[in-house]
N, C-alpha and C positions, 0 to 999 in steps of 0.2 A: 504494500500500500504506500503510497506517494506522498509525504509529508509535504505539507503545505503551510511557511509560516508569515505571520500576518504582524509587521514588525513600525509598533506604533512610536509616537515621541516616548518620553518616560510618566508625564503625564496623561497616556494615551489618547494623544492628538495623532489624527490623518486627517493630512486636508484634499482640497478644501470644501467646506459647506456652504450653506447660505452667506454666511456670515465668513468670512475668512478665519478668523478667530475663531468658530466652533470647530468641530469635528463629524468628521464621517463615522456613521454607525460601520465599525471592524467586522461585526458580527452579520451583518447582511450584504459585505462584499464578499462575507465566504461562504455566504449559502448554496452557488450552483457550484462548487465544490464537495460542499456535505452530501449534496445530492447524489455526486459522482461517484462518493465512497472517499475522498481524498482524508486524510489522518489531520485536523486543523491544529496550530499550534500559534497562539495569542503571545505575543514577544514585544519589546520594545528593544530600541534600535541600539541600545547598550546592550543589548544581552548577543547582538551577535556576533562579536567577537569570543564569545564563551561557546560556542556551537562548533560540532564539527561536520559540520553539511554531507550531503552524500550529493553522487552526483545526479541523482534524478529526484532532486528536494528542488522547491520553489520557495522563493523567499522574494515576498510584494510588501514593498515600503514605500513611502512616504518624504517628499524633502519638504523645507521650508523654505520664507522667505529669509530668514535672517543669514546671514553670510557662515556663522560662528556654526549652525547647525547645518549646514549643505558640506561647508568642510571638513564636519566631522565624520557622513558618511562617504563622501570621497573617500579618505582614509581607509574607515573600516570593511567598506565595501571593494575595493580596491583586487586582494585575493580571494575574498569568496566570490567574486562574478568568477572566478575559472573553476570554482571548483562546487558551481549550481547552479540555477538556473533565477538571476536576479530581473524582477518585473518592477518599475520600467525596465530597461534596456542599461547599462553603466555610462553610453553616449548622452541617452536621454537627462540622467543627473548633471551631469558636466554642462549640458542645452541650460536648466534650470535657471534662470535667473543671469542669465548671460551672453549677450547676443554676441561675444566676441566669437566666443566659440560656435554658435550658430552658422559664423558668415563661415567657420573650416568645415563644417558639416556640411555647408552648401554648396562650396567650392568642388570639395572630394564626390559627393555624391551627384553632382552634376545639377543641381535643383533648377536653378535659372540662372539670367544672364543682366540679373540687377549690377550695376556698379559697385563695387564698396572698396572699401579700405577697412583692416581691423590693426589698431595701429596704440600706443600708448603716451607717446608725446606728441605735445601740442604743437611745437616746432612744424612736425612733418604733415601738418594740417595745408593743401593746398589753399592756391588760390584761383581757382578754377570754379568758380560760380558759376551757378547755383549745385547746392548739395544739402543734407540732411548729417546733421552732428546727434551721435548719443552715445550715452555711457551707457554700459554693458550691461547694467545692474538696473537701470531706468524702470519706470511700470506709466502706465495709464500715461499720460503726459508732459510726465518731471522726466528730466534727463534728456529733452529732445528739444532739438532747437534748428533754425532754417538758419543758411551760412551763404549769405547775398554778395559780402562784402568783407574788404577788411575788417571792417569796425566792429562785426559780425565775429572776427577771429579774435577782435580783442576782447570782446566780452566774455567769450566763451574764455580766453585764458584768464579774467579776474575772476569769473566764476564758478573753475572749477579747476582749475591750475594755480591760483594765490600762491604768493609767498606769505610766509608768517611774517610780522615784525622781527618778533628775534632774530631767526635766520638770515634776514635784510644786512641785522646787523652784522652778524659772523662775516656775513659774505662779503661785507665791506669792511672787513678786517684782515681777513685772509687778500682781498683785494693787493692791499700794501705789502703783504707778507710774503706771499710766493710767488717765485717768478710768473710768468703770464701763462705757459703752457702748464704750467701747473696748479694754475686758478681755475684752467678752462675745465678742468676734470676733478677739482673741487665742485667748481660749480655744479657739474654735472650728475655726482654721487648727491648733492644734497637735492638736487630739483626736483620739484615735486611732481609726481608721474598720475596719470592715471588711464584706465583701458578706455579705450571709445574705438566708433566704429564710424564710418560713415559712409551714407549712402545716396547713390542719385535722388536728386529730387524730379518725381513725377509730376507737373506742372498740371493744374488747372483739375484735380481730381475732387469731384464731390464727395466722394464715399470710400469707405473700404469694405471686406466683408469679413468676418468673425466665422470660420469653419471649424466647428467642434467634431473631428469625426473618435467613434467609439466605438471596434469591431467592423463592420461590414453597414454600419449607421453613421447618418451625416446630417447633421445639426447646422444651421445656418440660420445668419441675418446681415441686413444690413447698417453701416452705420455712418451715419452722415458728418461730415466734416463739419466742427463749430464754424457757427459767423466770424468773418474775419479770423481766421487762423488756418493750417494748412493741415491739422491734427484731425482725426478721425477719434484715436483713442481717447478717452477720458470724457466724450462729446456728451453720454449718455442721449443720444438720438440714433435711437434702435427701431427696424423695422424688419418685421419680416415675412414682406412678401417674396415671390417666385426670386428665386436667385438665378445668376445664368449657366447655364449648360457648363460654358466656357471654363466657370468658378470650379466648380464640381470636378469634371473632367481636371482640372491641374491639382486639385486636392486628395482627390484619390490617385493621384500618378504619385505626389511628395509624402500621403500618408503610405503608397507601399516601403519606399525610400527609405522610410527613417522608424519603417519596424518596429510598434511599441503598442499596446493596446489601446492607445489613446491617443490622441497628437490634438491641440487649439490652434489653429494657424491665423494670424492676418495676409492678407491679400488681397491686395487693388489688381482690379481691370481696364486697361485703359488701350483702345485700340485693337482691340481681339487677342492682346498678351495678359498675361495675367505674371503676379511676381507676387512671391514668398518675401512677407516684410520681415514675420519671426514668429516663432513659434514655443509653444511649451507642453511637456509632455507628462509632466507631471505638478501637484496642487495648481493648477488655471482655476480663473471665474470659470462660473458654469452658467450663468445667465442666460445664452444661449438655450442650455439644455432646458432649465427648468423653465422658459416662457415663452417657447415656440411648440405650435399647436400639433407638429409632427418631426419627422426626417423626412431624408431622402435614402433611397436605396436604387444601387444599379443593378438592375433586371432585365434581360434579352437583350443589352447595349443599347438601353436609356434608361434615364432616370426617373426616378416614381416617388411622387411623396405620398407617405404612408401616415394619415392624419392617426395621432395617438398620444395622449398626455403622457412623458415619461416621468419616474418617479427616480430620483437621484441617484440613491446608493443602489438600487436596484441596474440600473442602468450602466453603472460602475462595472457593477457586475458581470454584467454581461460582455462587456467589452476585454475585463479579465481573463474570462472562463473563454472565450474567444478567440485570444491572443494566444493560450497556452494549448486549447487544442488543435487549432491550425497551425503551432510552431513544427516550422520543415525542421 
């Protein structure tokens, strides 16, 4: 019998819920498990470095937003994805919260043919206008910013490259103190770095869409770009009528791609291309799921929406129990 562990915060959190803050019922994402016969084993994400996995165990966790807890299962998860079968996917965690490594997943797997840079100083920030500036770690609307102009690069470097005061000071201390070629690599050890990425800007775009797909199900809506601003995300102006073909069609090509029982994508459609802005594959909003009147499913080589209320954790589920019986 097939151990299957279900490996929560230590306060046993799994997100996300309604509320990002709450937690997913553990107990009803391993129902069509129990069903199957599978051995359940309720754990939290300290305890699996105490475990000696077998090779045909399942072990389905959870990350978070906060940086201190995503890095700590990098670590811990690190040897057990070789030695079992970890849901998400160990690419999928690394995706989490971090679109730098998104744009090498997009790259390698061939996703599409958006522009970007994944780059960590501000120095090497062109001047080749227009583009799209964000840091890795960004959500809804913080961390992105449109890049017109120089002045465009200066802002972005007082807010979010600053120097400290004190440092100022050092720097013009050492200044006087060490020869010149040897200030320049002072300089450089203390400068303040950070990951960002950046990407073409798609000009004149209304909308983008939000595709949750979950198993062989596809969740969609659309979401209109705020007044005056070129942001779709954080807009909350959600709609969700007929999505186009087009959408679909490129979301199930990138959700076979990046292999994981779940995948949230954005993507705008602009001229019959459609393009992967970023995606997340484990704790995303579920808005989507829980206030669209059905899916979509591909049948006979089109698409068909299947009107049906889904019910959260149930739906989880299923796209679980999905992912591990159709694993080649």
């Amino acid at each position: 019998m097939k151990n299957v562990y279900f490996a929560t915060l230590p306060n046993g959190y799994f997100g996300s819920a309604v509320n990002s803050w709450n937690t997913l019922n553990v107990e009803k994402l391993a129902v069509p498990f129990l069903e199957e016969g599978f051995n359940i084993n309720y754990i939290s994400i300290t305890d699996i470095s105490n475990i000696n996995f077998d090779n045909d165990d399942i072990l389905i966790y959870t990350s978070f937003f906060q940086e201190e807890i995503r890095s700590y299962l990098k670590d811990v998860l690190f040897y057990v994805k070789d030695k079992c079968l970890i849901v998400p996917p160990y690419d999928i965690l690394l995706a989490h919260e971090n679109k730098g490594f998104q744009e090498i997943v997009r790259r390698e797997k061939n996703i599409n043919t958006l522009g970007s840079a994944y780059l960590f100083d501000v120095d090497q920030l062109e001047c080749k206008f227009p583009y799209v500036f964000k840091t890795v770690d960004g959500s809804g609307s913080k961390g992105v910013e449109l890049v017109n102009n120089v002045k465009d690069i200066k802002n972005i470097r007082k807010n979010y490259f600053n120097i400290s005061s004190p440092r100022k000071i050092k720097n013009i201390i050492r200044l006087y103190q060490l020869p010149s070629e040897n200030y320049k690599l002072y300089q450089y050890y203390y400068k303040p770095f950070k990951r960002f990425i950046t990407q073409d800007f798609i000009e004149n775009l209304t909308c983008d869409y939000r595709v949750l797909v979950i198993g062989d199900r596809f969740y969609a809506m659309r979401r209109d770009v705020r007044d005056g601003d070129f942001r779709a995300s954080g807009s909350k102006k959600f709609h969700y009528d007929e999505v186009p073909c087009e959408v679909l069609d490129y979301a199930k090509k990138v959700f076979e791609k990046l292999n994981s029982p779940y995948i949230s994508m954005d993507l705008v459609y602009k001229e019959k291309h459609v393009y992967l802005i970023e995606y997340q594959g484990t704790n995303f909003g579920s808005s989507v799921l829980r206030n669209s009147q059905g899916y979509y499913e591909f049948n006979n080589n089109q698409w068909v929406f299947k009107k049906a209320l889904s019910k959260h954790e149930e739906t989880l589920a299923y796209g679980l129990f999905f992912f591990v019986k159709h694993l080649k």
